[in-house]
VMD Tcl script that builds the backbone (N, CA, C; Angstrom):
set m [mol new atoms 273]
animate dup $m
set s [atomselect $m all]
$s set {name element resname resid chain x y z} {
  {N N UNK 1 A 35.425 123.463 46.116}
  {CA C UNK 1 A 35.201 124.297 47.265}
  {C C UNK 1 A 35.681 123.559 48.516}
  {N N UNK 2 A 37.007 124.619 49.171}
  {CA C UNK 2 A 37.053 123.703 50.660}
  {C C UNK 2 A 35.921 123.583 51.815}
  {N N UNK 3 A 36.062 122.384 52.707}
  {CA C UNK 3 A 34.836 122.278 53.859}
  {C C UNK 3 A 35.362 123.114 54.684}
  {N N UNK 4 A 34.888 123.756 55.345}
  {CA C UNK 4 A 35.324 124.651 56.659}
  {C C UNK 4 A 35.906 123.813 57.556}
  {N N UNK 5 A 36.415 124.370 58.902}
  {CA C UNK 5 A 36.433 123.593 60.041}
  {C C UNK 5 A 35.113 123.632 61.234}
  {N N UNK 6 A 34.228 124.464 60.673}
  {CA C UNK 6 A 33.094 124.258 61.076}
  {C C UNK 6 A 32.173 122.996 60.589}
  {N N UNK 7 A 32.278 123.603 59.191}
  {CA C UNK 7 A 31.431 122.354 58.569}
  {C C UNK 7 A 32.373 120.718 58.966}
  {N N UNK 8 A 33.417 120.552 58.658}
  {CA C UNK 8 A 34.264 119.571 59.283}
  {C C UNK 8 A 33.597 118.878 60.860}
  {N N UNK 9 A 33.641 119.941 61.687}
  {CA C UNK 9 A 32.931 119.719 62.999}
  {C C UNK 9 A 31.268 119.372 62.821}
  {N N UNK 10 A 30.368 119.964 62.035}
  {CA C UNK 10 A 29.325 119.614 62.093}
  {C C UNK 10 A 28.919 118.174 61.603}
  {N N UNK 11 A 30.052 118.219 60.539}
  {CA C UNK 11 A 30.021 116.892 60.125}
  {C C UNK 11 A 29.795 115.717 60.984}
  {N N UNK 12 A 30.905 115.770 61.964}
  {CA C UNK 12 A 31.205 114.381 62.178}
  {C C UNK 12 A 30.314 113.961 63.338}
  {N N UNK 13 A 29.850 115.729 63.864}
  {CA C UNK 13 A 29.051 115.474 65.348}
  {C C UNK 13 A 27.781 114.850 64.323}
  {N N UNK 14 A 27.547 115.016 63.235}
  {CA C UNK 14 A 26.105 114.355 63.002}
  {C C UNK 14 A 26.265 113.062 62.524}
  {N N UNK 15 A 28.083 112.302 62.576}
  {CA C UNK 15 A 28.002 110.990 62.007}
  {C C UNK 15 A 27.919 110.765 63.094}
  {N N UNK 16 A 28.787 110.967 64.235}
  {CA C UNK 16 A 28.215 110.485 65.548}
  {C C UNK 16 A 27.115 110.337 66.224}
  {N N UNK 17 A 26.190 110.868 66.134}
  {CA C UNK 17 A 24.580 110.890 66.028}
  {C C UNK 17 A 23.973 109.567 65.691}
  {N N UNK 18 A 24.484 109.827 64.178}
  {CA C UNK 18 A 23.776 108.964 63.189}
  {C C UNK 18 A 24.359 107.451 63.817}
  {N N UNK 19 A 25.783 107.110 64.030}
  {CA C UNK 19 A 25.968 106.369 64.593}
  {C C UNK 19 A 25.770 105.568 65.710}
  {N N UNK 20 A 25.638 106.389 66.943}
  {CA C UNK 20 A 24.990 106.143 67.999}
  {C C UNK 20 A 23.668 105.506 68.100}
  {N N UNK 21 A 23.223 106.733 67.339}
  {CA C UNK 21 A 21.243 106.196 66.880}
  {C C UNK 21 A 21.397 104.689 66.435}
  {N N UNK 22 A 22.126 104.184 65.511}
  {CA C UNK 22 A 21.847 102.794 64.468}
  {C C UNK 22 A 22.565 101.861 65.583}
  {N N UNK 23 A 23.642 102.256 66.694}
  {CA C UNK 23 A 24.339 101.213 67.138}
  {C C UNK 23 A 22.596 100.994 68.734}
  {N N UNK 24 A 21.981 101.857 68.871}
  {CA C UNK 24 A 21.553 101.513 69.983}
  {C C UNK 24 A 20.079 101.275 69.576}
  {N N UNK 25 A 19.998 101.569 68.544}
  {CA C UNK 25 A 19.059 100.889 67.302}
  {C C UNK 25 A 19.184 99.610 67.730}
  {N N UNK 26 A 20.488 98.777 67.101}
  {CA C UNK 26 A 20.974 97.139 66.757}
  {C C UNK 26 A 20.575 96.828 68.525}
  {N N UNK 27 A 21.180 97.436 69.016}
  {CA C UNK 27 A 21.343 96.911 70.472}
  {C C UNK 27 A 19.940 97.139 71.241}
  {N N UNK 28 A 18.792 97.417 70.569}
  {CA C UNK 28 A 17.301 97.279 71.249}
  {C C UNK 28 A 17.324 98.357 72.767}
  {N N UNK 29 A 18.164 99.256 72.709}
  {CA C UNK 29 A 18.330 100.075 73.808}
  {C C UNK 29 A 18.011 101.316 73.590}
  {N N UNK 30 A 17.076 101.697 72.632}
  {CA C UNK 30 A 17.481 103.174 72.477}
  {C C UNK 30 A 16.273 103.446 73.511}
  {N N UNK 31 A 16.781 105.004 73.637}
  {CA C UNK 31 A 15.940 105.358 74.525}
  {C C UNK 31 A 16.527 107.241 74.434}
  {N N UNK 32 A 15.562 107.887 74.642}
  {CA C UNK 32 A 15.953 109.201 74.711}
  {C C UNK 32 A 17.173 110.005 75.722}
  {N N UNK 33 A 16.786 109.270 76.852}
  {CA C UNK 33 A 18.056 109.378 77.805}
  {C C UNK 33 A 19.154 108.896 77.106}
  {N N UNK 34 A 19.122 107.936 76.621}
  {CA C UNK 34 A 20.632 107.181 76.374}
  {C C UNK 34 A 21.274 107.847 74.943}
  {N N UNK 35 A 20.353 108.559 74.281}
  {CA C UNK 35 A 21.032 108.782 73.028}
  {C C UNK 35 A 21.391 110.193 73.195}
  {N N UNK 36 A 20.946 110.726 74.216}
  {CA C UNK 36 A 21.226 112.208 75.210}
  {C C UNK 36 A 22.864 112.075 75.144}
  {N N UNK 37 A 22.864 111.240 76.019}
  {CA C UNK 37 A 23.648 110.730 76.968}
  {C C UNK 37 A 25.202 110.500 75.833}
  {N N UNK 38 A 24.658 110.005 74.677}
  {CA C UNK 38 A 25.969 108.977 73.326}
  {C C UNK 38 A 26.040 110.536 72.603}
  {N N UNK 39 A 25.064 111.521 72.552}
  {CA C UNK 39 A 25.307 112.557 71.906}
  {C C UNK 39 A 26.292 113.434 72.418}
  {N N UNK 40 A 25.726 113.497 73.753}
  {CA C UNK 40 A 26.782 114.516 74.642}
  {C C UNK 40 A 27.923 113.794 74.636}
  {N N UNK 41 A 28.339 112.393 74.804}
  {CA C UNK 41 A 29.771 112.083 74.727}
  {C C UNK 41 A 30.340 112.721 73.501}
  {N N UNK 42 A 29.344 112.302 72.506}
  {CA C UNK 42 A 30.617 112.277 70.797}
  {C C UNK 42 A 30.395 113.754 70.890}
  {N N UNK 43 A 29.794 114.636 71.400}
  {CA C UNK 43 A 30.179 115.756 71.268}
  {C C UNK 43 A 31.376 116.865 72.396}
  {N N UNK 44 A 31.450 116.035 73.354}
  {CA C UNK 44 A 32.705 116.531 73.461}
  {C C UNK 44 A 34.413 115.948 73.176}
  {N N UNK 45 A 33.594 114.470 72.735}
  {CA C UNK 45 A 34.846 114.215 71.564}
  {C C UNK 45 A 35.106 114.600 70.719}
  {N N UNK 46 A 34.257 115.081 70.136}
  {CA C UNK 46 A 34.128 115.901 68.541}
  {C C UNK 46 A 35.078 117.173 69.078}
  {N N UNK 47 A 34.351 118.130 70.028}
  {CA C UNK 47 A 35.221 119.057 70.017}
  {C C UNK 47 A 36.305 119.408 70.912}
  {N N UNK 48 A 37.431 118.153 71.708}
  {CA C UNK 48 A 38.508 117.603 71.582}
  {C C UNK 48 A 39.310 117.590 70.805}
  {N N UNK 49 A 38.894 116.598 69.763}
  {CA C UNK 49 A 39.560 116.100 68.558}
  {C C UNK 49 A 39.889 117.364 67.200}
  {N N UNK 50 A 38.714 118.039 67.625}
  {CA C UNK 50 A 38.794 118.817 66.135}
  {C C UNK 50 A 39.246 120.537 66.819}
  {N N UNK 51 A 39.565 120.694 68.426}
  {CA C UNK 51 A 40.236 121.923 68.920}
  {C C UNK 51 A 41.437 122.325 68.004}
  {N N UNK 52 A 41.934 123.895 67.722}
  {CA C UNK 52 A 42.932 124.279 67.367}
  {C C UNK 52 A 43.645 124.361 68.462}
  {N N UNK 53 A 44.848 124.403 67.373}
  {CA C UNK 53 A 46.176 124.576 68.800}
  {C C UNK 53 A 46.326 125.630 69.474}
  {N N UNK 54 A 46.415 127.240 68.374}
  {CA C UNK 54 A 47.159 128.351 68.842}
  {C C UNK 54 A 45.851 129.285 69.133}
  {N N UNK 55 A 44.891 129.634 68.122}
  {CA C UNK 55 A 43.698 130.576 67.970}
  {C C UNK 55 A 42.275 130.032 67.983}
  {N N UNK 56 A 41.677 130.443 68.923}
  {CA C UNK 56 A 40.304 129.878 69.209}
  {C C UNK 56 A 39.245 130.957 68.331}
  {N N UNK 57 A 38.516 130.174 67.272}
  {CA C UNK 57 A 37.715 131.140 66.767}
  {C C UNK 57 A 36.287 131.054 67.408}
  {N N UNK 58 A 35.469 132.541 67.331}
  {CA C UNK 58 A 34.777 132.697 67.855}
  {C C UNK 58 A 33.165 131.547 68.315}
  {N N UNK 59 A 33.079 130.897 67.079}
  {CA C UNK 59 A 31.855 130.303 67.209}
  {C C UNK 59 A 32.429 128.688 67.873}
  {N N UNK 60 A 33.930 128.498 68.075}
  {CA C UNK 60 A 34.310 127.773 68.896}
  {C C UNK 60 A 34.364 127.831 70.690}
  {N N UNK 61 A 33.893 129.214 70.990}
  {CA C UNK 61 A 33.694 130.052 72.427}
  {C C UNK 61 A 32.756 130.006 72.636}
  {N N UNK 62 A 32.021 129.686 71.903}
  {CA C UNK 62 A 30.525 129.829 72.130}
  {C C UNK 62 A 29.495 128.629 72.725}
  {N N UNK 63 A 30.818 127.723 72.412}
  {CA C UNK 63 A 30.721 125.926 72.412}
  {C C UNK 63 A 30.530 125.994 73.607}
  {N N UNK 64 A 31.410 126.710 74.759}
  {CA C UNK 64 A 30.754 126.645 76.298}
  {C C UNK 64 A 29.883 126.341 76.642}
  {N N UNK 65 A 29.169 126.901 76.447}
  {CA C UNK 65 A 27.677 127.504 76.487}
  {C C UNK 65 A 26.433 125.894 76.228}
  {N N UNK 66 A 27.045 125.471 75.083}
  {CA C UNK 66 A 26.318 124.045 75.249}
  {C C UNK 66 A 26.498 123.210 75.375}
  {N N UNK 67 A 28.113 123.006 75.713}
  {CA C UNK 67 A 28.838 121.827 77.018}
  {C C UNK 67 A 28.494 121.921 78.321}
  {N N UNK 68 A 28.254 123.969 78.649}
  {CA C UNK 68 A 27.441 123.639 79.958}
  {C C UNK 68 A 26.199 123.222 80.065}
  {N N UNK 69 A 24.621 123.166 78.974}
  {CA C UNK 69 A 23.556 123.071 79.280}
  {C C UNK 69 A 23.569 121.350 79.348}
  {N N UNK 70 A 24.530 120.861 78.120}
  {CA C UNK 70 A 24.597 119.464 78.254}
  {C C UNK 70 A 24.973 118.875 79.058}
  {N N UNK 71 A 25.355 119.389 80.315}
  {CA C UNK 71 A 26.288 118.655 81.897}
  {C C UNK 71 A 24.902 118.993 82.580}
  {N N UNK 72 A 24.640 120.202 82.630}
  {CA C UNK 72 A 23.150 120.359 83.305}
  {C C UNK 72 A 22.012 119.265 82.775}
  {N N UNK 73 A 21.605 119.057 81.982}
  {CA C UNK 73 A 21.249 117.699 81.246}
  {C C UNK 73 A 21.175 116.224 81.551}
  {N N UNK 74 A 22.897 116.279 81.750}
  {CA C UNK 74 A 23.566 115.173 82.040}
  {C C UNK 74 A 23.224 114.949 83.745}
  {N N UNK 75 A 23.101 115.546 83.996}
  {CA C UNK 75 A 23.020 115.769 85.477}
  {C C UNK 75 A 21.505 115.878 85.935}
  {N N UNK 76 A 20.289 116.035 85.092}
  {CA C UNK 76 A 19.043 116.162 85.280}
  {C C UNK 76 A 18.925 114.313 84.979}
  {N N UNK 77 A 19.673 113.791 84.081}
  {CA C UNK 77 A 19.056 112.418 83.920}
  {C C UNK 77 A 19.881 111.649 84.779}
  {N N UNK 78 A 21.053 111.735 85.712}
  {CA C UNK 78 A 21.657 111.259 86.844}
  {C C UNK 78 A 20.330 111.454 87.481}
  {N N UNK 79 A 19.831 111.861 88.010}
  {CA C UNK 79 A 19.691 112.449 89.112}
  {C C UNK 79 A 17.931 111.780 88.684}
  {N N UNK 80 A 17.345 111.694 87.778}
  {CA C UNK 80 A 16.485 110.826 87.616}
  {C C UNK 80 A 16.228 109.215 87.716}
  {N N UNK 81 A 17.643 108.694 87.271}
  {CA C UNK 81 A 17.801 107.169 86.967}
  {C C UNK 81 A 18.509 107.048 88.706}
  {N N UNK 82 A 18.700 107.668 89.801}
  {CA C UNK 82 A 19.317 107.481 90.964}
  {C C UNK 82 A 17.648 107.443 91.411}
  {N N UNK 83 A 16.753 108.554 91.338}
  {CA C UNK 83 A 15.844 108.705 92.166}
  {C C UNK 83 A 14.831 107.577 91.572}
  {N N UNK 84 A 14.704 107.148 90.361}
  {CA C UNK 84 A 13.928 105.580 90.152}
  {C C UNK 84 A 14.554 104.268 90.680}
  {N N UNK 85 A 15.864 104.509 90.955}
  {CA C UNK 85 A 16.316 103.299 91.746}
  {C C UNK 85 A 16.031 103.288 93.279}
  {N N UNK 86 A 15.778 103.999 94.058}
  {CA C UNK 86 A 15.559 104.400 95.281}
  {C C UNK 86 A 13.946 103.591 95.062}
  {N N UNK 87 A 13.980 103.168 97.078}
  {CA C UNK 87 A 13.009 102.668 97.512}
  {C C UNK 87 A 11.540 103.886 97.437}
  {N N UNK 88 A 10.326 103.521 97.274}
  {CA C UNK 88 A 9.338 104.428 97.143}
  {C C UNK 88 A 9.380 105.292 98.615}
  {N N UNK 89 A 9.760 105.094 99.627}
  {CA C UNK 89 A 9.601 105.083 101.185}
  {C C UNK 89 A 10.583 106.355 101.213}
  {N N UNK 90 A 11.835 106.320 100.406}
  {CA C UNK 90 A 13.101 106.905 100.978}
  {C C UNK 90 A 12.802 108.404 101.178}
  {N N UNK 91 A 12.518 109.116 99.768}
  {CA C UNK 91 A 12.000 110.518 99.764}
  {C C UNK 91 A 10.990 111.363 100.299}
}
mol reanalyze $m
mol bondsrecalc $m
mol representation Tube
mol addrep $m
């Protein structure tokens, strides 16, 4: 039985996961922000790497949708790790 190019994609976003998790594992850093943070990268590497050239199928359109919540995300934990660096006085 062939793998899809879905399943292909799900694949690798969950070796990337898995990877991330064990490398920040080794490196005594994990932390929920940060593995946020290694997820949302390998996932828009993932779907970079694994884009078609000519025809975009549908459940690939849909991907929008949680590249945008993950920038919103990305942008809720900016915007946290700026406001813990700030003096208690500033705000």
């Amino acid at each position: 039985m062939a793998v899809t190019r879905r399943e292909r994609f799900v694949h690798a976003q969950l070796g990337w996961m898995l990877a991330g998790t064990f490398a920040l594992s080794v490196l005594d850093a994990f932390s929920y922000e940060l593995f946020f943070v290694v997820a949302l990268i390998g996932f828009l590497v993932v779907t970079e790497l694994t884009a078609p050239f000519s025809v975009t199928p549908r459940w690939r359109r849909r991907l929008r949708w949680i590249i945008a919540l993950g920038l919103v995300g990305f942008g809720y934990v900016i915007v946290r790790r700026i406001l813990d660096l700030l003096p208690p006085g500033v705000l």
